[in-house]
N, C-alpha and C positions, 0 to 999 in steps of 0.2 A: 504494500500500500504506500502512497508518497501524497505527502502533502501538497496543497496548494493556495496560497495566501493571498488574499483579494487587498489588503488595506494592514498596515502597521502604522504604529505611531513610531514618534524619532524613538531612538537609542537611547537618550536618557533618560528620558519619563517609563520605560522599562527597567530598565537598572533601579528606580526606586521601586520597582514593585515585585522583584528577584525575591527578594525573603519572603512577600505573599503569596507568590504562586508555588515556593517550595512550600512555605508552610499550611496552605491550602487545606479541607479536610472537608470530607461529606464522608460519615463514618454509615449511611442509611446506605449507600452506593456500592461502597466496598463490601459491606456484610451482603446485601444481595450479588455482587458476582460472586464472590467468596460459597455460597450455597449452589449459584445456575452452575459454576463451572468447579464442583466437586474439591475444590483446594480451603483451604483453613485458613482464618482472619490475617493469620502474620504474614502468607503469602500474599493475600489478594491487596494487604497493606504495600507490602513490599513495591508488588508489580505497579500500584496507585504510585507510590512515589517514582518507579522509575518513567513513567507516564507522564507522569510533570517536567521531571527533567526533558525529556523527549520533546515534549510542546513550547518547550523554554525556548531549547535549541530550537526550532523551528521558527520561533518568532525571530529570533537572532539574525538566522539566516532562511534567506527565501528559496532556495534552493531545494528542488522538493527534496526529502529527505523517506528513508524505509523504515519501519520498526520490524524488530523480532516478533515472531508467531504470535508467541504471549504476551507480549506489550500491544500486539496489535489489537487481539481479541479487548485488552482492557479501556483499551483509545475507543473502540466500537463501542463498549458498557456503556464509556460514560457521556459518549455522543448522545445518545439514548437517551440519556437524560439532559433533553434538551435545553431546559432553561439555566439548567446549574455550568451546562457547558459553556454555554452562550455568554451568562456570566462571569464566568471564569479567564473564558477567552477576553472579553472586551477591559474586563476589569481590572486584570492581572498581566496580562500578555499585550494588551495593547491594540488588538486587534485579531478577528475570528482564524482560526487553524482550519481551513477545512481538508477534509479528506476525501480523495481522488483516487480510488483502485487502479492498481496497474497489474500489468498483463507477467512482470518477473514473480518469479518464486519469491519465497522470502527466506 
């Protein structure tokens, strides 16, 4: 999967909000993939933070970018939950991350 970025804000109106979107947290989101995809709270925590990182980097640079299997499945959760995404993305990142399937492996 690769991303594709319609609008970012400057560089450093993002840098003040680096520590927000690490420290981020919707613990209702994580306990539900944590059940749908059979893994335990500390993983589907795990995979949530490496998620963020991933979206970070993504805002950083516009260059679409791939995630691994399992960080993808977790990027699709929390797309799903549309408004928290949306917010997240505008609020934190600067601008929405969207996601564009492509045709490589991962």
């Amino acid at each position: 999967m690769r991303t594709e970025q319609a609008t970012r804000a400057p560089l450093p109106q993002f840098i003040k909000d680096f520590a927000g979107a690490l420290a981020y947290e919707n613990p209702e989101m994580v306990e539900r993939y944590a059940r749908r995809h059979g893994v335990d709270r500390d993983e589907a925590e795990r995979l949530f933070t490496e998620c963020k990182k991933f979206l970070i980097v993504c805002a950083l640079f516009p260059d679409p970018c791939s995630p691994a299997r399992a960080l993808d499945q977790m990027w699709h959760h929390f797309i799903l939950h549309t408004r928290d995404y949306a917010d997240y993305c505008w609020r934190l990142l600067g601008g929405f991350i969207h996601h564009r399937p492509s045709e490589a492996p991962n």
